[in-house]
C-alpha positions in Angstrom: 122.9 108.8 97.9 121.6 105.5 99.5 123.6 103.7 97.2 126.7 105.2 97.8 126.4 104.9 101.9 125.6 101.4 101.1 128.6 101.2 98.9 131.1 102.7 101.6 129.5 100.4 104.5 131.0 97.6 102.1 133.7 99.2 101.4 134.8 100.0 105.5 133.4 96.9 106.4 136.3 94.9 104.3 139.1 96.9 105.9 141.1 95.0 108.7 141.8 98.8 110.3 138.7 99.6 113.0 136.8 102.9 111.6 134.7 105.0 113.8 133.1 108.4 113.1 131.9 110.4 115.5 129.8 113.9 115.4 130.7 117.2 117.1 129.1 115.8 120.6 131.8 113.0 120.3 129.0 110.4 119.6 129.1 107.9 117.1 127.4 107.9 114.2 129.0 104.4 112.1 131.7 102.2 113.0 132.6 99.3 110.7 132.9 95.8 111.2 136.8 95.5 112.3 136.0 98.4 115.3 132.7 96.5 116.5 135.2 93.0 116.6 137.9 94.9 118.4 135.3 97.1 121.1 133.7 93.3 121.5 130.0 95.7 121.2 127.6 95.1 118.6 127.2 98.0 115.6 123.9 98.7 117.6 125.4 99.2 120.6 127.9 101.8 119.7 125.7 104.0 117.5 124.5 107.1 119.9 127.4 106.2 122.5 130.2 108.8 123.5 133.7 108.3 122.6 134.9 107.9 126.2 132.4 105.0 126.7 133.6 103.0 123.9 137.0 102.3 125.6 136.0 101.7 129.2 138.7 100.8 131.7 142.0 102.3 129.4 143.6 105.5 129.9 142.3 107.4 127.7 138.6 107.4 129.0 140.0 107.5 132.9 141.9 110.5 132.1 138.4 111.8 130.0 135.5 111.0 132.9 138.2 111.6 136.2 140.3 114.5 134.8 137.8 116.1 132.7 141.1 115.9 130.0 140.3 114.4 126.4 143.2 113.9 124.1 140.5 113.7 121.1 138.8 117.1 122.0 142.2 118.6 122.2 143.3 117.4 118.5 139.9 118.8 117.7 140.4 122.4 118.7 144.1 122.8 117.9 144.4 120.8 114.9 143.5 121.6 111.1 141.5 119.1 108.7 143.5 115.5 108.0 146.1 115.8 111.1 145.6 113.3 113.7 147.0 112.2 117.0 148.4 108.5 118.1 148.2 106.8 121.1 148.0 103.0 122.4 145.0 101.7 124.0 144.8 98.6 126.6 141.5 97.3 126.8 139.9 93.4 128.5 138.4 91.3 126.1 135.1 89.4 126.8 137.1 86.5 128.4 139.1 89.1 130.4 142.4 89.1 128.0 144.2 92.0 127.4 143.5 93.8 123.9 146.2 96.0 122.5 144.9 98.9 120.3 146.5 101.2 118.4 144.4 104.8 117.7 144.4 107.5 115.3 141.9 110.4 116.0 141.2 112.6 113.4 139.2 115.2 111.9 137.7 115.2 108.7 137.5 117.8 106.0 134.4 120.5 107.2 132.5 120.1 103.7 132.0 116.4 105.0 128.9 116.1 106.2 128.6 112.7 107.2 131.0 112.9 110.0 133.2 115.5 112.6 135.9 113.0 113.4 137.0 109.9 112.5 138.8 106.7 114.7 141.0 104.3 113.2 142.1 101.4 115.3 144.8 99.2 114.5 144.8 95.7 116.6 148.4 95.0 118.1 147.4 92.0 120.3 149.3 89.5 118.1 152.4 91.7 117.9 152.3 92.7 121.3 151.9 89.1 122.0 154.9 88.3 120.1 157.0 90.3 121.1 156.5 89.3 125.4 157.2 85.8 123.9 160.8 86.5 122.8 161.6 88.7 125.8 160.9 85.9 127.6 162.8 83.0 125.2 166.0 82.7 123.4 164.7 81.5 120.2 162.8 83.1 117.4 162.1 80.9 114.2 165.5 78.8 114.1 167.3 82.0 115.7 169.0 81.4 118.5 170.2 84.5 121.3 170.0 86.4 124.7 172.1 89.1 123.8 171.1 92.4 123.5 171.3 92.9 119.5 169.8 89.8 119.2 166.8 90.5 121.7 166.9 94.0 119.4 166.9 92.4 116.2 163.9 89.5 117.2 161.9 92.4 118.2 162.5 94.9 115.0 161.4 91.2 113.1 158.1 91.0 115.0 157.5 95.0 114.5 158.2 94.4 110.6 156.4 90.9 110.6 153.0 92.9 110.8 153.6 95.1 108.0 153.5 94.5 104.3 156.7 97.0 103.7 159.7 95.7 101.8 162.3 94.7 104.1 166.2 95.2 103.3 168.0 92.5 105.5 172.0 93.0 105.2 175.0 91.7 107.4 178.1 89.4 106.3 177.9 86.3 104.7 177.0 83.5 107.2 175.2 85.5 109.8 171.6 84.3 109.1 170.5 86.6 106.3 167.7 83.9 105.3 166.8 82.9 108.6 165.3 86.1 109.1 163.2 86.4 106.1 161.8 83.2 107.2 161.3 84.6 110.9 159.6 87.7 109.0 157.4 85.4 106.9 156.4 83.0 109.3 154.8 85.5 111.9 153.1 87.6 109.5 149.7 87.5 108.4 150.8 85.7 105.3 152.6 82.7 107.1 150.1 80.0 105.5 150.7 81.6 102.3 153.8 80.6 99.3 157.5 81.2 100.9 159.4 81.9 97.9 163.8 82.0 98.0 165.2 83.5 94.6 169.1 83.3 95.0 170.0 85.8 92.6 173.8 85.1 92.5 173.4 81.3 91.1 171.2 82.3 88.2 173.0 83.4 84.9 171.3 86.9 83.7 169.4 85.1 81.0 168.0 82.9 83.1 167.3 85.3 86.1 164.8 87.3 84.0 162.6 84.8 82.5 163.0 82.7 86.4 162.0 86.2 88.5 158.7 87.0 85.8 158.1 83.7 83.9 157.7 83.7 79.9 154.7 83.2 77.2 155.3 79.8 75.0 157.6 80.9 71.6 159.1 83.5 73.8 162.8 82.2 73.0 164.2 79.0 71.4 163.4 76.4 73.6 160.1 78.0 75.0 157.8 75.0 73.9 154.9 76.1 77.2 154.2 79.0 78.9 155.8 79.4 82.7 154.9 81.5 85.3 157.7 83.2 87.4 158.9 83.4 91.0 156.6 86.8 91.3 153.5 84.8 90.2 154.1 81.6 92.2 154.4 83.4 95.4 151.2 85.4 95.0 149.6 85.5 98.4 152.4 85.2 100.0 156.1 86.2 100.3 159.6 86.4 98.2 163.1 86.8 98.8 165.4 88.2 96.8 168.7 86.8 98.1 172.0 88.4 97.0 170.1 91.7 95.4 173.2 93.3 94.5 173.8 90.7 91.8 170.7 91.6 89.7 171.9 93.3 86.6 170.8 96.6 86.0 168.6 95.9 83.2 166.7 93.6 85.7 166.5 95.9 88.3 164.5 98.4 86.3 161.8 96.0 85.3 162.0 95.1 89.6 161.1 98.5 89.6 158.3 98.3 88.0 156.9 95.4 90.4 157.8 97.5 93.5 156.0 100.1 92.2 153.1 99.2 90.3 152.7 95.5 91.9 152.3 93.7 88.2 154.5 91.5 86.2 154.9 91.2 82.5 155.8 87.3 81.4 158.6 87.6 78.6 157.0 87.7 74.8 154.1 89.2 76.8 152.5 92.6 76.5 149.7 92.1 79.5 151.0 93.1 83.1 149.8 90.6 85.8 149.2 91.8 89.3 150.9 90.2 91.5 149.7 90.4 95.3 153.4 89.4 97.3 155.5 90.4 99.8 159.0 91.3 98.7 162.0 90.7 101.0 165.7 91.4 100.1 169.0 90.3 101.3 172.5 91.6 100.4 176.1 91.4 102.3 177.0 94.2 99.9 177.0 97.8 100.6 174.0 98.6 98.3 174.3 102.0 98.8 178.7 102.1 97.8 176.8 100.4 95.1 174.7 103.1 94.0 177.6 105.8 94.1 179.6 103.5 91.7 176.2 103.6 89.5 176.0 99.8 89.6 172.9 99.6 91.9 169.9 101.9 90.3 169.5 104.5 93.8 165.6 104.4 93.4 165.3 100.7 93.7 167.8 101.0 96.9 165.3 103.5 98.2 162.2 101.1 97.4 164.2 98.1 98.6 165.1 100.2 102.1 161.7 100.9 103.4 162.3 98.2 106.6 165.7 97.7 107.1 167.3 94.8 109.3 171.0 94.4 109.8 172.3 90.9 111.2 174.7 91.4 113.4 177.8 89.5 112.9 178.7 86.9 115.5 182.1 88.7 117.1 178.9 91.7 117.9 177.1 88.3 119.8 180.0 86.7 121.7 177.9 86.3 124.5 175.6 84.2 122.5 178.6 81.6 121.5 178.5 78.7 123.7 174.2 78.6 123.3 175.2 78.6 119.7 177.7 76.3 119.3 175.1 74.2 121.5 172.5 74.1 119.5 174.4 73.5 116.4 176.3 70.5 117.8 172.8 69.1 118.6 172.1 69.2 114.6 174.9 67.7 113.9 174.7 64.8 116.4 171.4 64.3 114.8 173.1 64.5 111.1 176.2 62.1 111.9 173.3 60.5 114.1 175.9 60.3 117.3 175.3 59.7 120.8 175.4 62.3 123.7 178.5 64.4 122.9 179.6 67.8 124.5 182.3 70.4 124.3 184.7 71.0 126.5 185.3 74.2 128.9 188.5 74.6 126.7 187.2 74.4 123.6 184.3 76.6 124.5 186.6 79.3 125.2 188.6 78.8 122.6 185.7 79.0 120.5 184.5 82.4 122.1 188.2 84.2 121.7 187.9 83.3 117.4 186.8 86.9 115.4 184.6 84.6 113.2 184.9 85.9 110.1 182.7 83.2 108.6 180.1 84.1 111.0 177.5 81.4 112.0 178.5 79.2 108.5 182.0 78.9 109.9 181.1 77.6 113.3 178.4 75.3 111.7 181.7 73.9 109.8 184.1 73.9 112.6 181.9 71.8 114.9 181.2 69.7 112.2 185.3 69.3 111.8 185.3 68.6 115.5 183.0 65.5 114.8 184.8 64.0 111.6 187.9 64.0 113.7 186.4 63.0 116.9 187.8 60.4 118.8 185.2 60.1 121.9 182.2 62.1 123.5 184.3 65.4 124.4 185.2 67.6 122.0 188.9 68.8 123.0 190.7 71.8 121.7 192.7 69.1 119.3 189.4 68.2 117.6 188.8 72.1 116.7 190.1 73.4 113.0 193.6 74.3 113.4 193.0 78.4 113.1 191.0 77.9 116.2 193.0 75.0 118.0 196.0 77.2 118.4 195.3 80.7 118.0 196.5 83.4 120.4 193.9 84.6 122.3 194.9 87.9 122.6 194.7 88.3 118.8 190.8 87.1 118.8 191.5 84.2 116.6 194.3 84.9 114.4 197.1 82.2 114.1 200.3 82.8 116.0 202.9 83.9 113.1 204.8 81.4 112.4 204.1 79.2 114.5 205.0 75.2 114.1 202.4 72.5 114.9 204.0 69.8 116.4 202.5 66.7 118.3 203.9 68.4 121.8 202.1 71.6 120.5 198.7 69.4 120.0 199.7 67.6 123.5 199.7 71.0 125.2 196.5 72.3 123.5 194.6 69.4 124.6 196.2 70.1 128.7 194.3 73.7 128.1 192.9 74.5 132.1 192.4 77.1 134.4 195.4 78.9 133.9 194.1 79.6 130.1 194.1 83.3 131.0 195.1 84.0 133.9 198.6 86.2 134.8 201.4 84.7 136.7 200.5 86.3 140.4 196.4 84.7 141.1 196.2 88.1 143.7 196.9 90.3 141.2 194.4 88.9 139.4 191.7 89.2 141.6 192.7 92.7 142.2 192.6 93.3 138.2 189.0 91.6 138.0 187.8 93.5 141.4 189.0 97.1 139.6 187.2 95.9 136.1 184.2 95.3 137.9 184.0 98.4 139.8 184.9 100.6 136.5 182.0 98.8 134.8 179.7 99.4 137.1 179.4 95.6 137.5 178.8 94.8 134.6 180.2 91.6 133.9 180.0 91.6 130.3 182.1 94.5 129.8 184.9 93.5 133.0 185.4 90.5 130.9 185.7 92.5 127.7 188.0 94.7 129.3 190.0 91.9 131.1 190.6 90.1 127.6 188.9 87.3 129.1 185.4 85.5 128.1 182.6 85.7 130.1 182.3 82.0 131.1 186.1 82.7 132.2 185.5 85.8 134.2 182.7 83.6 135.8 184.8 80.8 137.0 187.2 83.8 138.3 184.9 84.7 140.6 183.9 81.6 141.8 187.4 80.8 142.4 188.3 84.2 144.2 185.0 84.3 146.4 183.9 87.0 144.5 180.4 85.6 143.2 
């Protein structure tokens, strides 16, 4: 018997989850090493203690030693064996910092007799952390955005960054698919570990087998040494599976297999290799269209789908545009190593009527257009790709039918001003933008949307018309 309490103090004591048990009084009888780190008390200390003492100064015990009301006691008495309740905890470190906690109180089977009840504490500090940071900036990783999908999508990262779950990243092609397996790599707990990018579209189906698991020597003609695969190399740490729908189904069963039993088997092999990774996938196909056309196996979508993130394309982030464009021109000055060079207000608005089909890829291109064919420090609406230089606004960045470009059509383009968007009468202008506001509850986002008119545009309006 001494042996085996020995062996589960060992065995608690390893976990990164905070363990507690406490008796019918409420008292604790063990607490592990994680719980004795996150209470900042010594395992002396706690043994004997109530529970409300243990979290001094958080809600729980004020609501427990003022109001006489104990969450705990009530899961206790209304609950059956194995359910458990959740709540978040606030508590002051040693140095006075906040600690975040997340708690599950429990009780335990009645033929246990070591223990009533059991607490399991989950530190959120570094997630909580995380995610005030990006509230408070525009950037996460090499992600750049203020609006609101963007602020959504930074914090879904963070939330998923903590976890160890397979994450299912999908949006169009160009919107950053890989950028956010990087984000969800490099502020998890494995962020020192391997970073491992499998682009599964560029590798022939041969190849992609013996490339995802690795092969034994005299595998296959040509196998002169053995090779470990992508799985193997990024043990510790974590692997993306770009373009997922392009694994054959032959593949995807033995992907299956590492989902689900976390092990490998090299090719001319018979001994499975476990593997201890984090899997990430990434797709601008609908996987699960896929699955109904029986081209995508339905229970590796499910395994695949435990976290998903969608990237929201950039015509869903117009807002977002001119910090965008911004930052990407400050790449490319660095690239083409160029001097100080901006856009102009024109071609800013030019840029934020275009539906962007290509996403983030196109505008990385069509800036980088802009500089090849720069003639200056400003880039003008002439310097812009053609299907952006003269598009109609009102059709969000289609080009005009038929329409001829001529150097008086390039001269005009380039004379772009104020008058971009506005109606012949200025008054009934500043009546349309005064009704848009009040509709919209002034919301300026969505008078503009309604007015046809970017933001930066509606802004200037209202400058203009003393409306500000």
């Amino acid at each position: 018997m001494k042996n085996t309490l020995n062996s589960l103090r060992d065995f608690f004591d390893c976990l990164e989850e905070g363990i507690i048990f406490l008796n019918q009084e409420r008292q604790a009888v063990a607490i592990n090493t994680a719980a004795s780190r996150m209470l900042g008390q010594e395992r002396q200390q706690v043994i004997g203690t109530l529970c409300p003492s243990l979290f001094k100064d958080t809600h729980c015990s004020q609501m427990c030693t003022e109001r006489g009301y104990c969450s705990l006691t009530k899961t206790l008495k209304t609950s059956s064996a194995g359910s458990s309740k959740t709540q978040d905890l606030t508590m002051r470190g040693p140095d006075g910092s906040p600690i975040y906690l997340r708690m599950w109180a429990m009780i335990l089977p009645p033929e246990e007799s070591l223990a009533y009840a059991a607490i399991v504490l989950w530190d959120r500090t570094r997630e909580v952390t995380l995610e005030e940071e990006v509230s408070e900036r525009l950037r996460l990783g090499s992600m750049i955005g203020h609006s609101q999908v963007m602020q959504e999508m930074f914090n879904k990262i963070l939330r998923a960054a903590n976890s160890d779950a397979t994450v299912l990243i999908t949006g169009e092609s160009g919107v950053g698919k890989e950028l956010v397996a990087r984000a969800l790599h490099e502020n998890s707990p494995r962020a020192d570990s391997p970073y491992i990018r499998v682009h599964c579209a560029a590798l022939p189906e041969t190849l992609l087998e013996s490339e995802l698991f690795g092969y034994a020597k005299g595998a296959f003609t040509g196998a002169n040494t053995e090779r470990m695969g992508r799985f193997e190399a990024a043990h510790g740490g974590t692997i993306l599976l770009d373009e997922i729908g392009e694994i054959p189904l032959n593949i995807q069963v033995k992907l299956l297999r590492v989902l689900q039993e976390r092990e490998v088997e090299r090719l001319g092999e018979n001994e499975p290799r476990r593997v201890n990774v984090r899997i990430l996938a990434a797709t601008n196909k609908d996987l699960s269209q896929m699955v109904q056309h029986g081209t995508f196996r339905e229970d590796l979508y499910y395994r695949l789908r435990v976290l998903p993130v969608q990237v929201p394309a950039l015509r869903e982030r117009q807002g977002d545009i001119p910090l965008l464009a911004h930052k990407l021109l400050e790449e490319l000055m660095g690239r083409y190593n160029r001097g100080d060079i901006r856009m102009a207000q024109e071609s800013i608005e030019l840029m934020e009527s275009h539906g962007w089909p290509g996403n983030i890829r196109e505008m990385s291109n069509a800036l980088e257009y802009a500089m090849v064919h720069l003639d200056g420090t400003v880039i003008l609406p002439r310097h812009l790709p053609p299907e952006i230089a003269y598009a109609n606004p009102s059709t969000a960045g289609t080009l005009i039918p038929n329409q001829i470009i001529t150097p008086s059509a390039v001269h005009a383009a380039t004379e772009l001003d104020k008058s971009y968007y506005r109606p012949a009468q200025p008054d009934e202008e500043k009546r349309q933008i005064i009704l848009a506001l009040e509709e919209s509850g002034g919301n300026r986002s969505r008078a503009a949307k309604a007015l046809g008119m970017s933001r930066t545009t509606l802004w200037k309006r209202l400058k203009e018309y003393g409306l500000d």
